[in-house]
C-alpha positions as CSV (number, residue, x, y, z in Angstrom):
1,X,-47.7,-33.1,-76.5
2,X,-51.3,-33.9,-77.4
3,X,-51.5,-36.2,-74.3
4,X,-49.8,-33.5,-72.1
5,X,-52.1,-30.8,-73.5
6,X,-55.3,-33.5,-72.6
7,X,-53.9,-33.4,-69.4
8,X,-53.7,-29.9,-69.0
9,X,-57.3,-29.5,-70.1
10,X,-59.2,-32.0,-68.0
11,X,-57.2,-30.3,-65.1
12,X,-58.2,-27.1,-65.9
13,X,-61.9,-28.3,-66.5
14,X,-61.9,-29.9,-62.3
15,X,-60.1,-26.7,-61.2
16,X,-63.3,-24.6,-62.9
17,X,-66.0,-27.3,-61.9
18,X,-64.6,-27.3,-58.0
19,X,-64.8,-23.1,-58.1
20,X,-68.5,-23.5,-59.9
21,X,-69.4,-25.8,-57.1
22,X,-68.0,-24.2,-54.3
23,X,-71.2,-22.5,-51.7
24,X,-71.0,-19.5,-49.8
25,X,-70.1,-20.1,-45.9
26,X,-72.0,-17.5,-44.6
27,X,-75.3,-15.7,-44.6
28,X,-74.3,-12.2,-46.2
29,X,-72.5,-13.8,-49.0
30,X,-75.8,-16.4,-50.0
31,X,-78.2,-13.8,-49.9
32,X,-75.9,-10.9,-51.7
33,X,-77.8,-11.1,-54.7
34,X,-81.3,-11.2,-52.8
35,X,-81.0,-8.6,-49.9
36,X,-78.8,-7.5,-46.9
37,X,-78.7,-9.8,-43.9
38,X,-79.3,-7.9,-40.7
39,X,-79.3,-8.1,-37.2
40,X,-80.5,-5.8,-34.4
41,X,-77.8,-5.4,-31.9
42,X,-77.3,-4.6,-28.7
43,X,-74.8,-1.7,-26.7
44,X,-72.2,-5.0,-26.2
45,X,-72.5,-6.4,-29.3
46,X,-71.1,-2.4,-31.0
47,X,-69.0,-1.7,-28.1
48,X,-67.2,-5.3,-28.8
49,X,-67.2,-6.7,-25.8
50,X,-69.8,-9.5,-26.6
51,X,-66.7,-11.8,-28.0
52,X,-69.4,-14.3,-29.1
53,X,-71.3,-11.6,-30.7
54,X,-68.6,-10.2,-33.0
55,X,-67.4,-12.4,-34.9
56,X,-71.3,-13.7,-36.1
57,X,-72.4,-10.3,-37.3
58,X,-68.4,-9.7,-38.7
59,X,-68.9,-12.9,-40.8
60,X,-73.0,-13.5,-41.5
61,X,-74.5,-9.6,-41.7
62,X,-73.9,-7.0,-43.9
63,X,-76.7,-4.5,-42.3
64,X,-77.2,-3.7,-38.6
65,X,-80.3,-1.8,-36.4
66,X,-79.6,-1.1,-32.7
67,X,-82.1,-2.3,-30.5
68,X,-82.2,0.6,-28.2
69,X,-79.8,2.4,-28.1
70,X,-81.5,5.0,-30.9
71,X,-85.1,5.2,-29.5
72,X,-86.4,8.4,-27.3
73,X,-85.7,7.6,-23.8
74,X,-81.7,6.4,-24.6
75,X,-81.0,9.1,-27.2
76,X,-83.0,11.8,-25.8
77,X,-83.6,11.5,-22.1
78,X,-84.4,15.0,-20.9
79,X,-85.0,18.0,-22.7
80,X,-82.3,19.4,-24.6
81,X,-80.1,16.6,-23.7
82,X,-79.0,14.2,-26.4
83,X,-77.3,11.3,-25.4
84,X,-74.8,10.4,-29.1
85,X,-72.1,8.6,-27.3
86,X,-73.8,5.1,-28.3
87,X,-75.2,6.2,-31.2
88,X,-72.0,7.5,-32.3
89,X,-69.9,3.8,-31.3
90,X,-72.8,2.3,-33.0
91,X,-73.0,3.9,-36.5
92,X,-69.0,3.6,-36.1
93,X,-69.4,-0.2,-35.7
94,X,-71.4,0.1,-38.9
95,X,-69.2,1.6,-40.9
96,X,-65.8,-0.2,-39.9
97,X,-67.6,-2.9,-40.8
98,X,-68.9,-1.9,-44.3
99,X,-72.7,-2.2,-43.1
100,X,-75.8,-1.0,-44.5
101,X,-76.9,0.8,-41.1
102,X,-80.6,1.0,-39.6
103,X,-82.1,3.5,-37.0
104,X,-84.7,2.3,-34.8
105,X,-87.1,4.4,-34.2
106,X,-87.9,8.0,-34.6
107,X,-91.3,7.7,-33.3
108,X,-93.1,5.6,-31.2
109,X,-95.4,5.9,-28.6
110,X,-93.3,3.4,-26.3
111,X,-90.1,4.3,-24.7
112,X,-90.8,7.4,-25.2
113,X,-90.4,9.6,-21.8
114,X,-93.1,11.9,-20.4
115,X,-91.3,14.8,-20.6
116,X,-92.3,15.0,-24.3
117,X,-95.8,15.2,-24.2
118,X,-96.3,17.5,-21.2
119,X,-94.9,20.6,-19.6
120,X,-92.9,21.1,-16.2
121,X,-96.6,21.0,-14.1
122,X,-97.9,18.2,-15.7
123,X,-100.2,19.4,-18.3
124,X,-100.2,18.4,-21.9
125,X,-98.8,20.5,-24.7
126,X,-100.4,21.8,-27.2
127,X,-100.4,20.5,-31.0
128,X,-97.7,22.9,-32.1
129,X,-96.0,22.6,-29.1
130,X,-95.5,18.7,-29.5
131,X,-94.8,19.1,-33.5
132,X,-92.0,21.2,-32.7
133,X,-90.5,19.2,-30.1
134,X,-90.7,16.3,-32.6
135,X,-89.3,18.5,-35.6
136,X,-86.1,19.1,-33.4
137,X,-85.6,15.6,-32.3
138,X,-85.6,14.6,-35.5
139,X,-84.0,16.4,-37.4
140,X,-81.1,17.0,-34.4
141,X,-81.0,12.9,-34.8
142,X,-81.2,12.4,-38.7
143,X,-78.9,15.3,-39.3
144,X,-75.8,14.6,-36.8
145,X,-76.0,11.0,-39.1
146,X,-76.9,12.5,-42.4
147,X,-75.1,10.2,-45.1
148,X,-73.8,7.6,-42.8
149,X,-77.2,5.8,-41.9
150,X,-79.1,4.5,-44.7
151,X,-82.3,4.0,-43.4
152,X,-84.9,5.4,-41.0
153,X,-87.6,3.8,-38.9
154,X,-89.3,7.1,-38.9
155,X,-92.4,6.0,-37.1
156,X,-93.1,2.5,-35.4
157,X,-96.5,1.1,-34.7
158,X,-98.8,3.5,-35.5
159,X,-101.9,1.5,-36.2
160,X,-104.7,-0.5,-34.4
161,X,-104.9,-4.5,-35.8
162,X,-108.1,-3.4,-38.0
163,X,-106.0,-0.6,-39.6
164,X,-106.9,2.4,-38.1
165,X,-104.5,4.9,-36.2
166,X,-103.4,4.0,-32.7
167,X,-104.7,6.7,-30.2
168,X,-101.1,7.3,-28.8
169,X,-100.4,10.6,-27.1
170,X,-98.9,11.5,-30.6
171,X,-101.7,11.0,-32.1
172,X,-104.8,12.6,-29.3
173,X,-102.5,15.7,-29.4
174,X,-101.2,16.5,-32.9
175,X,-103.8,14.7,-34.4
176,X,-103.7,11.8,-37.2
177,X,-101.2,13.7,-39.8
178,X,-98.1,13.4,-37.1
179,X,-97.1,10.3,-39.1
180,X,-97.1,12.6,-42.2
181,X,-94.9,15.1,-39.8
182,X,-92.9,12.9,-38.8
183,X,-91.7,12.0,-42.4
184,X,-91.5,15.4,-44.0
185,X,-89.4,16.3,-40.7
186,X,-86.9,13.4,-41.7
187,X,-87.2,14.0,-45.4
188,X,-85.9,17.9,-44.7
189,X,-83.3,16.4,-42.4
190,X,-82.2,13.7,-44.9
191,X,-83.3,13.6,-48.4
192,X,-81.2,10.8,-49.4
193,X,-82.3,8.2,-46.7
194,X,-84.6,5.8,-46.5
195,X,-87.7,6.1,-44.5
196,X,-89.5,3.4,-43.5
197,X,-93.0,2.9,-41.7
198,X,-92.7,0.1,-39.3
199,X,-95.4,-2.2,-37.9
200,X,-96.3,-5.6,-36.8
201,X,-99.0,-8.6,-37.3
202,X,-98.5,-6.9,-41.3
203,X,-100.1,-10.1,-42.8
204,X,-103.5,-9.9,-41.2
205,X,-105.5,-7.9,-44.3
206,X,-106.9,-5.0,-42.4
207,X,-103.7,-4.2,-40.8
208,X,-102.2,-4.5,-43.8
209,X,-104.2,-2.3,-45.7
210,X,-104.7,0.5,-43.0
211,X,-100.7,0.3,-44.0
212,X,-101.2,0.7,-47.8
213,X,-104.3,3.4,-46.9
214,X,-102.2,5.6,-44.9
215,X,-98.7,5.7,-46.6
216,X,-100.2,6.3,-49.8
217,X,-102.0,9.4,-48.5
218,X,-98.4,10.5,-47.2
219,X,-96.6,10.1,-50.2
220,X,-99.5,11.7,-52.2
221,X,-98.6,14.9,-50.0
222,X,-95.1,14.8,-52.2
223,X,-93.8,13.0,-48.7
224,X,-90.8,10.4,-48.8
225,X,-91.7,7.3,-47.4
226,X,-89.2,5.1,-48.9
227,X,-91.2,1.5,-47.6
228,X,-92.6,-0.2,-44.8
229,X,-90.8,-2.9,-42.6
230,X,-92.4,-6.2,-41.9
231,X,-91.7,-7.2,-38.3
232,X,-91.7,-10.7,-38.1
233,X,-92.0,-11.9,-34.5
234,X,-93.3,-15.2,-35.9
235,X,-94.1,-19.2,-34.9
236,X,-94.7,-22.2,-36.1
237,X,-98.2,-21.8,-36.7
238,X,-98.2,-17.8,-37.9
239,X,-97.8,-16.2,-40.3
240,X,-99.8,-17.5,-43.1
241,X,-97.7,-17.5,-46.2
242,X,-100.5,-16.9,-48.4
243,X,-101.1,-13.5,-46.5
244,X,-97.8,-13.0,-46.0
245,X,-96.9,-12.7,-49.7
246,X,-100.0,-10.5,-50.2
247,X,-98.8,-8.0,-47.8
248,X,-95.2,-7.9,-49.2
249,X,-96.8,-8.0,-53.0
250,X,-99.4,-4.6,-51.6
251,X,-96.4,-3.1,-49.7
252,X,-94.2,-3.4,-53.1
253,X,-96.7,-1.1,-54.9
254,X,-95.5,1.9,-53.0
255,X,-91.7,1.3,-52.2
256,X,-89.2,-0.8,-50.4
257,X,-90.3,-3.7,-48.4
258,X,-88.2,-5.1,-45.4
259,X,-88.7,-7.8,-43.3
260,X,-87.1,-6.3,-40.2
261,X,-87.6,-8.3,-36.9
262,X,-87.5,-11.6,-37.5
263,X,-87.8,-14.7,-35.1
264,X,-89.6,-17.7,-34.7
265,X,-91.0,-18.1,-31.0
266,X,-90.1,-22.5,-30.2
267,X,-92.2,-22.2,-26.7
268,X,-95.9,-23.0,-26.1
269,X,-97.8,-19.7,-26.6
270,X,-99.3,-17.8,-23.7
271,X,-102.2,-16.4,-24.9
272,X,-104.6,-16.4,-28.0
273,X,-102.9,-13.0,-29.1
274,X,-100.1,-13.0,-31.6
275,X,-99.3,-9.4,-31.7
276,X,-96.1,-7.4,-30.6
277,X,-97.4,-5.3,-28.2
278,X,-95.2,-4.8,-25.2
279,X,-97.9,-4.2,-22.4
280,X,-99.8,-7.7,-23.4
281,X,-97.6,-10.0,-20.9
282,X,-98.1,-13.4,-19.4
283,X,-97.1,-15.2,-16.0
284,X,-94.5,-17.4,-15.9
285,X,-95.1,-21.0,-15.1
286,X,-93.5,-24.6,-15.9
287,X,-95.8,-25.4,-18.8
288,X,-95.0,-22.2,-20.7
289,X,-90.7,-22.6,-19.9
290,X,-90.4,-26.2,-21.1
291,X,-87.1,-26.5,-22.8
292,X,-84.5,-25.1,-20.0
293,X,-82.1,-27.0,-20.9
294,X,-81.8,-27.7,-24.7
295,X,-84.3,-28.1,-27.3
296,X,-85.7,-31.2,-28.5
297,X,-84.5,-32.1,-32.0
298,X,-88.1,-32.3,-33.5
299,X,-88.8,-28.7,-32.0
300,X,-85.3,-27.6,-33.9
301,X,-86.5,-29.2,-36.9
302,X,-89.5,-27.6,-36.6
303,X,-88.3,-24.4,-36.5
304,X,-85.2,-25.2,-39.3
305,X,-88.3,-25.7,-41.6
306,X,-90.5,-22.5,-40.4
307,X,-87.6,-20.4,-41.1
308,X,-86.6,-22.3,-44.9
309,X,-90.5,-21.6,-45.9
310,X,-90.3,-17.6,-44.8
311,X,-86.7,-17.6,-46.6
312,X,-88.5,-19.3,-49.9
313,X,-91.1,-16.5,-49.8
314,X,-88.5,-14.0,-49.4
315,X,-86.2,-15.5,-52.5
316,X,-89.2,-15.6,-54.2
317,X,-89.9,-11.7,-53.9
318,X,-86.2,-10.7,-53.6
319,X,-87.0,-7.9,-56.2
320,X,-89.4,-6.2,-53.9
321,X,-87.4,-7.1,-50.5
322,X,-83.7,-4.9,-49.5
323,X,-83.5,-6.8,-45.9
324,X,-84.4,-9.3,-43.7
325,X,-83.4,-8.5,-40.5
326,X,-83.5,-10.9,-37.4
327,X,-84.4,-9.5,-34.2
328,X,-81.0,-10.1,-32.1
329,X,-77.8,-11.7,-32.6
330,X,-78.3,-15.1,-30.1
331,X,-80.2,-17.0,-28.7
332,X,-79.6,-15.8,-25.4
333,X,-80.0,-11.7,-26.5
334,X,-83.6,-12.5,-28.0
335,X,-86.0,-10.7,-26.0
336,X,-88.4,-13.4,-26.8
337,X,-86.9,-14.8,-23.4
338,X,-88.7,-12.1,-21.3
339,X,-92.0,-11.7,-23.7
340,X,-94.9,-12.1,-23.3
341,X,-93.5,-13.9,-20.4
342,X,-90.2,-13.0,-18.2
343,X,-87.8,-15.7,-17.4
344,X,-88.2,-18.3,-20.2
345,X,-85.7,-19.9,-22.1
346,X,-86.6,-19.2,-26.0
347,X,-84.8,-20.2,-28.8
348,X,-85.8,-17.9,-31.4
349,X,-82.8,-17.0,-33.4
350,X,-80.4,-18.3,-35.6
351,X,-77.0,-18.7,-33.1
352,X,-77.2,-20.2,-29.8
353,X,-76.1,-19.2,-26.6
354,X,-72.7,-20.1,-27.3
355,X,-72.7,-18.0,-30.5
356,X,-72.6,-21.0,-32.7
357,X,-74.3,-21.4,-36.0
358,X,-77.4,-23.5,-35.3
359,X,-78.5,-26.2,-38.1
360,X,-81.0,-23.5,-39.6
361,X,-78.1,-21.4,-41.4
362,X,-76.5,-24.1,-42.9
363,X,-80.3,-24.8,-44.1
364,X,-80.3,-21.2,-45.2
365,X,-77.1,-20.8,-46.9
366,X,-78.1,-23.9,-49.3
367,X,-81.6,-22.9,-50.2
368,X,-79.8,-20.0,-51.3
369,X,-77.2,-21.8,-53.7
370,X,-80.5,-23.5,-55.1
């Protein structure tokens, strides 16, 4: 019986070594006690018919933001005529799925149609004439989605790289408090969401603290804004990690702090500027598209430890950070093929083309179970 009992014991010591030992498979289930795992999708990807999509954000993500489909000119194409039919599939998707669900964006002074800052002949409206066209398309958007989307890019890309407050057509007619608009507008519509600012290049210092300066004078206006989102269109020589972690250590001071389009751009870079800004574009030419076929091992290692020494940073300050978010699903949806320069083949992303794991999430997934 003793030796039976010994038996029994060792037995049930392996069976509880093997479950201690055993990793998480996926993303979602690594980072669980760090932050969500996002990814921005596209109308396919919600709509299901992207079969390579699916199963990735079904099995690695546990938090989604539409690319598109939510920003001005989709949802709100002419006046007085909403467009919810995505928006509606997508939040759907979402919740089927047990998601912590993004919108992107309320505000921004790209895809955003003309209509909204002029009337019928032409001429611009006025300042209360443009606050209350933003009052209703905000709160017509927040509110049809009150309780089922947790989280709000209210306004995206409001400032210049020294700080200061882009001169957008939101901000030459309402003046420099329609960011502060914009937030009480959402806050009315949903008090229980979060509300995030939005912005890119968020390591450089000014940037960073025009950031700091002007949410601070919001919420000091007894405004929500529940934390600012770190895009991070990045490479393998940007962002420096030393900035990086005193953005996200400034940005924890007054709220949430997401890291919420990430990729690393593989390709030679096209100009000096390392920005986000959509109208900065490149030619196209042999010397900026050199991996059209497949990309060189050392580049994919490369890029496998870029990615490990942003995630490092991000366990690191996983009590100031709710999501990391990459900017696509696939290689092949990343528009980081057709910026700053149209028709390259990028690699920027965590799946390939195929919709298969590349050697980076395995990476991830273990310096996770560290």
């Amino acid at each position: 019986m003793k030796v039976q009992s010994l038996i029994i014991g060792l037995f049930g010591v392996i069976l509880s070594c093997n479950s201690y030992d055993e990793k998480p498979t996926n993303l979602a289930e690594a980072y669980k006690d760090h932050f969500y795992i996002g990814a921005a999708i596209n109308t396919a990807q919600y709509k299901q018919t992207d079969v390579k999509a699916v199963p990735i954000l079904e099995t690695h993500f546990n938090s989604i933001t539409p690319e598109n489909d939510m920003k001005w000119e989709n949802i709100h194409p002419e006046p007085g005529n909403f467009f919810f039919e995505d928006a509606d599939e997508y939040v759907a998707f979402g919740e089927a799925n047990d998601m912590f669900i993004i919108s992107h964006a309320l505000i921004w002074h790209w895809q955003t149609p003309d209509w909204v800052f002029e009337h019928e002949d032409g001429t611009p409206l006025s300042r209360d004439e443009l606050l209350a066209r933003m009052e209703d398309h905000i709160k017509t958007i927040v509110g049809r989605y009150k309780g089922r989307v947790g989280g709000w890019d209210v306004v995206n890309e409001a400032l210049n790289e020294d700080g200061t407050l882009r001169e957008s057509k939101w901000y030459t007619i309402i003046g420099e408090d329609y960011v502060a608009k914009a937030f009480q507008f959402a806050q009315e519509a949903d008090p229980d969401a979060e509300l995030y600012y939005n912005d890119y290049n968020m390591p450089i210092k000014e940037k960073a603290d025009g950031a700091v300066k002007l949410v601070k004078s919001i919420q000091e206006q007894g405004i929500i804004v529940s934390g600012i989102g770190i895009q991070g269109h990045y490479g393998f020589d940007y962002p420096k990690l030393d900035e990086l972690e005193a953005s996200i250590e400034k940005f924890s001071e007054l709220g949430i702090v997401a890291i919420t389009e990430l990729d690393i751009d593989v390709l030679p870079s096209a100009m000096e500027y390392m920005g986000a800004d959509v109208s900065m574009t490149a030619e196209l030419s042999d010397s900026l598209n050199p991996y059209t076929e497949k990309l060189p091992v050392d580049i994919e290692q490369m890029q496998i430890e870029a990615y490990k020494a942003l995630f490092e940073v991000f366990i690191k300050h996983s009590d100031k950070i709710n999501r990391i978010t990459t900017w696509g699903v696939t290689d092949g949806d990343s528009w980081k093929n057709n910026w700053p320069v149209s028709g390259r083949t990028n690699y920027p992303l965590l799946f390939d083309r195929e919709g298969q794991a590349k050697n980076v999430v395995n990476a991830l997934i273990n310096l996770a179970s560290k």
